[in-house]
C-alpha positions in Angstrom: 134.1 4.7 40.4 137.1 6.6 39.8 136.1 9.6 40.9 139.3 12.0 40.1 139.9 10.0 36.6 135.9 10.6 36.0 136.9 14.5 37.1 139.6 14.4 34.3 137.5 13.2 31.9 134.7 16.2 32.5 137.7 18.9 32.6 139.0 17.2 28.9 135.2 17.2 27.7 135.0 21.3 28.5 138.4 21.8 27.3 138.3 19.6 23.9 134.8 18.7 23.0 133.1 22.0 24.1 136.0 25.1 24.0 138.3 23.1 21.3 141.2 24.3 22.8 143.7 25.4 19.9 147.2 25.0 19.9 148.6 28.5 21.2 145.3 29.7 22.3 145.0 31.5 25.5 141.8 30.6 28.1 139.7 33.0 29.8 137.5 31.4 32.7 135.1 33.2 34.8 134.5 30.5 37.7 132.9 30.7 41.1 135.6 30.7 44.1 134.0 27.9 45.7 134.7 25.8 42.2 138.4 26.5 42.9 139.4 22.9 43.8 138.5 22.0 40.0 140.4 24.6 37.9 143.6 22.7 38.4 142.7 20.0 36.6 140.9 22.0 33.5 143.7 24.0 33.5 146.2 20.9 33.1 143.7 19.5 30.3 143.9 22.8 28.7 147.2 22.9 28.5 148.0 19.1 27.6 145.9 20.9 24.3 149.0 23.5 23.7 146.8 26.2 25.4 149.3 29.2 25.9 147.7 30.5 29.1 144.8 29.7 31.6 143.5 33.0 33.5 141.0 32.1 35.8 138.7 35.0 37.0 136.6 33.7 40.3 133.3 35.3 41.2 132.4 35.5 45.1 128.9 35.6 45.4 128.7 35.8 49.7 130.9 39.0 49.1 128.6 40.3 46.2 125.7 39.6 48.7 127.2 41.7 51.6 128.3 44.5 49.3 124.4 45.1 47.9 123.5 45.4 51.6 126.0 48.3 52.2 127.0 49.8 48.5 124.4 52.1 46.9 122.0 51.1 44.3 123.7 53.1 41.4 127.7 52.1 42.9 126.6 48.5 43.3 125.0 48.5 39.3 128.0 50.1 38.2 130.9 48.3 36.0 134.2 49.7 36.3 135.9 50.1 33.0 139.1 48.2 34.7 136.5 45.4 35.1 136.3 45.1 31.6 139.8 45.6 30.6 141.1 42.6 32.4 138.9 40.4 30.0 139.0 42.3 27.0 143.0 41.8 27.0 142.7 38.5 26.6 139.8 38.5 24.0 142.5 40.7 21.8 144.9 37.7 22.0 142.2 36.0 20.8 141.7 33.6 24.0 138.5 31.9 24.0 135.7 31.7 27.1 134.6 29.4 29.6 131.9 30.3 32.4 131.4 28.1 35.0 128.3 28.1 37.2 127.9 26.7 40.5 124.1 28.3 42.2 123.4 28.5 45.6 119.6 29.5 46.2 120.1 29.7 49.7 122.9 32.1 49.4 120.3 34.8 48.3 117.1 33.6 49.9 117.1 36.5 52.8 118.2 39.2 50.6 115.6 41.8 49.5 114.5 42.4 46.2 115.5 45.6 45.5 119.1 44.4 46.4 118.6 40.8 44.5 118.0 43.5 41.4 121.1 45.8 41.7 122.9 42.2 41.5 121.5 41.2 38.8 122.3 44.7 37.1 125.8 44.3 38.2 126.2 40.8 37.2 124.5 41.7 33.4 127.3 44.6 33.2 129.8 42.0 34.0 128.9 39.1 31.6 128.2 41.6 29.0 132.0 42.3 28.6 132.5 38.4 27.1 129.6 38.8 25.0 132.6 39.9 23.0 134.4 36.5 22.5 131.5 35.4 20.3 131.5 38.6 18.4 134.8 38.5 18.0 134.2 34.7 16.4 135.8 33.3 19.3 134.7 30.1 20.9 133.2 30.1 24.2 131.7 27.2 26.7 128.5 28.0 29.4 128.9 24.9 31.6 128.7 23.9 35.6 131.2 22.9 38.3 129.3 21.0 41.2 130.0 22.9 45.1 129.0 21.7 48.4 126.3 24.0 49.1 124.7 23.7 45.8 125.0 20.0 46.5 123.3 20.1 49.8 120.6 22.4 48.6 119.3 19.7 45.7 120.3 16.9 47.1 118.7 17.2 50.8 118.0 13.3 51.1 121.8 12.8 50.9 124.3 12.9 53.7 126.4 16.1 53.5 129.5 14.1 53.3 128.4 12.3 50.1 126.4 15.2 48.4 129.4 16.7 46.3 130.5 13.1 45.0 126.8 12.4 44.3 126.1 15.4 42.2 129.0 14.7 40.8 127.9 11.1 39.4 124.4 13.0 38.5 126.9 15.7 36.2 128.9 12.7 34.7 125.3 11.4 33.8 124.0 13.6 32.1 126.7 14.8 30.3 127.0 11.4 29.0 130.3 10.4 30.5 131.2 7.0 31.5 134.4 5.2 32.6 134.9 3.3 29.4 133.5 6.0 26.8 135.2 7.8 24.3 133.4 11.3 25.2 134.4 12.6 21.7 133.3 9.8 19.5 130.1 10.3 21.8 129.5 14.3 21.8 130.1 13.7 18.1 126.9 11.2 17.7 125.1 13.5 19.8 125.6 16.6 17.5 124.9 15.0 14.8 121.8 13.5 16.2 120.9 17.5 17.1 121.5 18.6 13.7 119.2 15.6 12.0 116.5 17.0 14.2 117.0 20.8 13.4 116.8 19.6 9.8 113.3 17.8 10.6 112.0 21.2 11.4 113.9 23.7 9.0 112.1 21.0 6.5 108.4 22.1 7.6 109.1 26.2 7.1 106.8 26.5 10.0 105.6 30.2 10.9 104.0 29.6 13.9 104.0 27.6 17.2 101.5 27.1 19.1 101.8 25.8 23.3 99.5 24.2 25.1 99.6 22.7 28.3 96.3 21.8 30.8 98.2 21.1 33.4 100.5 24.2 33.6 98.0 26.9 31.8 100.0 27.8 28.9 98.6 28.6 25.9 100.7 30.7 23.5 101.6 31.0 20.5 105.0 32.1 19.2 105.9 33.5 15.6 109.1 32.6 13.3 110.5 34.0 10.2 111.3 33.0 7.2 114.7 33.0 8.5 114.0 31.2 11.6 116.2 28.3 11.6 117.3 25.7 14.0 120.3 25.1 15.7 122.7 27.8 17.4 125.6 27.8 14.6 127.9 30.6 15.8 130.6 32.2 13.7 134.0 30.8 14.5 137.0 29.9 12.6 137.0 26.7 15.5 134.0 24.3 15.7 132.4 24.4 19.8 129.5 23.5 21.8 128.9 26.7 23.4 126.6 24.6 26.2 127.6 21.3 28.2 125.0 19.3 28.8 123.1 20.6 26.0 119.8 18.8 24.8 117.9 21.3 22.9 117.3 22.5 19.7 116.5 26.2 19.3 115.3 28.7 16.9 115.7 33.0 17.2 111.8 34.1 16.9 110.5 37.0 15.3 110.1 40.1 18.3 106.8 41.3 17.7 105.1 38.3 17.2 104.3 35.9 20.5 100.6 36.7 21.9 99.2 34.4 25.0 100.0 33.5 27.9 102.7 31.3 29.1 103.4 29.4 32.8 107.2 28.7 34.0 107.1 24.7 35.0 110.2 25.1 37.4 112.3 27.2 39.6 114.6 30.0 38.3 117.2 31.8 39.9 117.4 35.9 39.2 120.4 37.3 40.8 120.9 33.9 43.0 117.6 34.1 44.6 114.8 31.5 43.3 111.5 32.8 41.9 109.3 30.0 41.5 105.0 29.5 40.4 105.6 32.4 37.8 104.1 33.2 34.3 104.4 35.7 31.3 101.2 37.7 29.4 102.3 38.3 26.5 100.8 40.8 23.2 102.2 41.3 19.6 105.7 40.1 21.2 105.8 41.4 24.7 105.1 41.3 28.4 102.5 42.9 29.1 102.0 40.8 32.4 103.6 39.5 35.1 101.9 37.0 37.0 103.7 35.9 40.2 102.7 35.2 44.1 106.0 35.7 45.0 109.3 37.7 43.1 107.3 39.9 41.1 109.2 43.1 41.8 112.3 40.7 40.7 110.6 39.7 37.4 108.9 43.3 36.6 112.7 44.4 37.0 114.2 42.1 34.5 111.7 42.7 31.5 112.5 46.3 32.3 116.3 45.8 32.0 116.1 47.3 29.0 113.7 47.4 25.6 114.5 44.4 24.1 114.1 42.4 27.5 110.3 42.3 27.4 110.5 40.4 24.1 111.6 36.5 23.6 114.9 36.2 22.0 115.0 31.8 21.5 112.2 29.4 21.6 114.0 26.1 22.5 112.2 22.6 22.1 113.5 19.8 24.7 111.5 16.5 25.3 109.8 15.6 28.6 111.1 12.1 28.6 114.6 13.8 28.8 117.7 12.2 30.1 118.0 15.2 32.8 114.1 15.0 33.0 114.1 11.7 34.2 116.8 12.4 36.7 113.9 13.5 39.1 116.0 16.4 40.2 115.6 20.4 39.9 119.1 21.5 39.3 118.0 25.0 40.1 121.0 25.9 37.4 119.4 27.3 34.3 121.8 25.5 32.3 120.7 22.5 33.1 117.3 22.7 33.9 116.8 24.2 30.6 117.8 21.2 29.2 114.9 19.0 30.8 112.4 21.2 29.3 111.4 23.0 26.4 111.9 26.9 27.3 111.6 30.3 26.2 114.2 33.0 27.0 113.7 36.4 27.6 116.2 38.8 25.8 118.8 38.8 23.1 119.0 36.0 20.5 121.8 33.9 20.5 121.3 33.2 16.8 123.5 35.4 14.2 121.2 37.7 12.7 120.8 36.0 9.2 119.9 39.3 7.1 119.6 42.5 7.0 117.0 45.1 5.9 114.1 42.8 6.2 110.8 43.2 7.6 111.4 40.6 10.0 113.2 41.3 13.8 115.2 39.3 15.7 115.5 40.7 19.3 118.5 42.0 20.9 119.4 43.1 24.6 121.7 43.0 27.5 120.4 39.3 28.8 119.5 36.2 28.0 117.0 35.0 30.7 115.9 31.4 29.8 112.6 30.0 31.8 111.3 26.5 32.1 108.0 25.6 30.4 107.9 22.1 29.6 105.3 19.5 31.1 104.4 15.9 29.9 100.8 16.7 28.5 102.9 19.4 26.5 101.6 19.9 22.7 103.4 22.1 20.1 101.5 22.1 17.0 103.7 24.2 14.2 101.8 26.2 10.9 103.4 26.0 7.8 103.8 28.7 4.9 100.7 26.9 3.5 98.6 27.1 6.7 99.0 23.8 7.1 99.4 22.7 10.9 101.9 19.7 11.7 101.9 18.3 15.5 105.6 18.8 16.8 105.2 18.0 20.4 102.5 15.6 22.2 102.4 14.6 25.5 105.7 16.3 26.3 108.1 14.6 23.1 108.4 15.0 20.0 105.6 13.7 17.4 108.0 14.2 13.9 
């Protein structure tokens, strides 16, 4: 395999198919340092589009880590108004957004809680400054960069000298790249594959969904609205994918109305450290309950972020029988993960609020937490208007 060509082709597959880099547009990247080595060759694809301007912003996590151990609590939650200002100028020339991720669980693993929660306060103040490019109809691109260390950490039964190319093969993978593809004529089937299956289920009007899983515990069930629909159209003058690899299909639920209980099916990562074995209680919308052996304090903190991070903002449905399922592996990068499960997210919708002065409510807040829930004995069985019930999900797929 041609590794640097195969490189290339992921950079082109951010820049084109997922950003749609505009002729004269300007590109704003938050990226991890230790991702550095790629950002030359995105920033060359970027600009083979007639992008006007790459600005790379890197993120140092080790740093981030020693400053909670020596900053205060309130200095290390704070966000600058500088901080802001170097993105937002951008943003007013109308650039649009790419975040990279790269975790490292092992980074984190020694730091205490109360520190892992001032990060993840600092880092919500950080990200909430591009919440912006999508409210300014700009497009903008969540995606991963593969590191060495997360590389070692998933990929343990490799050799440390082949774990970055491996994890690279796994990314190309999954994202559906190949040496001979054409990745647009392919992302374009995909979409519309997406699409054919949001239409399945707008078709049904469901109100309800009910989960139920015997092997994880879950039994909840989560309400919709009568202007609950699939798929995560954003406003934007530009056509994007705002997430690469994406699997899912999603819908904004209504705030006040999951009740039951619900058990996370894999790890995820709160301010770089992994919580794992974790579940929600929830009543007339929110948590109630935290059930955890381990990270509690870090989950209790979250849903108290702020009052709309106690309620669910997306209820996403993803096979089982995945293509990153079936990879075997736990990324521990929400982003991916997410995408070999179904999930529930915690937080603000990502959906456009559809109307206004109706009884329904869509949740907002400062994050957008998604956790795992999926298993293979998984069964989502949807209520229509009528009160009839239609099986969605069995045995981890979908039944429709």
């Amino acid at each position: 395999m041609d590794m640097e060509m195969m490189k290339r082709k992921y950079a082109f597959m951010l820049a084109r198919v997922g950003l749609n880099v505009q002729p004269g547009q300007p590109v704003l990247v938050d990226a991890p340092i230790e991702g550095a080595y790629f950002m030359p060759i995105f920033a060359e694809e970027c600009y083979k589009l007639g992008a006007s301007n790459v600005v790379i912003h890197y993120n140092d996590e080790p740093t981030l880590k020693v400053a909670a151990k020596y900053r205060s609590d309130e200095a290390m939650r704070s966000f600058e108004a500088w901080e802001a200002a170097k993105s937002e100028v951008y943003l007013d020339q109308g650039a649009c957004y790419l975040r990279l991720d790269a975790p490292n669980p092992k980074l984190m693993a020694d730091v205490p809680e109360a520190q892992v929660n001032a990060i993840v306060a600092h880092n919500t103040a950080v990200r909430k400054a591009y919440k912006s490019a999508s409210q300014r109809g700009l497009q903008w691109l969540v995606a991963t960069v593969p590191t060495q260390s997360w590389a070692e950490f998933i990929l343990k039964d490799v050799a440390k000298e082949n774990a970055l190319d491996e994890l690279w093969k796994l990314l190309f993978k999954i994202c559906y790249i190949d040496e001979q593809n054409d990745i647009e004529a392919t992302w374009a089937e995909n979409k519309r594959l997406h699409q054919e299956r949001d239409g399945k289920m707008d078709a049904h009007h469901f109100r309800k969904l009910h989960y139920s899983s015997v092997l994880s515990g879950t039994d909840l069930t989560v309400t919709l609205t009568p202007y609950s629909k699939y798929g995560f159209s954003f406003p934007s003058k530009v056509p994007f994918i705002p997430n690469l690899p994406t699997e899912e299909i999603g819908v904004a639920p209504e705030k006040y109305g999951t009740n039951g209980v619900v058990y996370a099916t894999k790890p995820l990562l709160v301010g770089g450290k992994s919580v794992e074995n974790f579940g929600f209680r929830f009543e007339n919308g929110k948590v109630v309950e935290v059930i955890a052996e381990e990270g509690k304090d870090i989950l209790e903190a979250l849903v108290a972020t702020d009052e709309g991070a106690s309620y669910l903002g997306e209820a996403a449905l993803v096979e089982y029988h995945s293509p990153i399922s079936m990879s075997n592996v736990v990324f521990y990068n929400t982003l991916i993960d997410e995408n070999a499960s179904c999930h529930l997210a915690l937080g603000r919708t990502l959906v456009p609020l559809p109307v206004k002065d109706t009884e329904w409510t869509f949740n907002q807040s400062s994050i957008h937490v998604d956790f795992m829930i999926g298993t293979p004995d998984m069964r989502v069985v949807g209520t229509k208007e009528d009160g009839t019930e239609v099986v969605v999900f069995d045995n981890g797929d979908f039944a429709i």
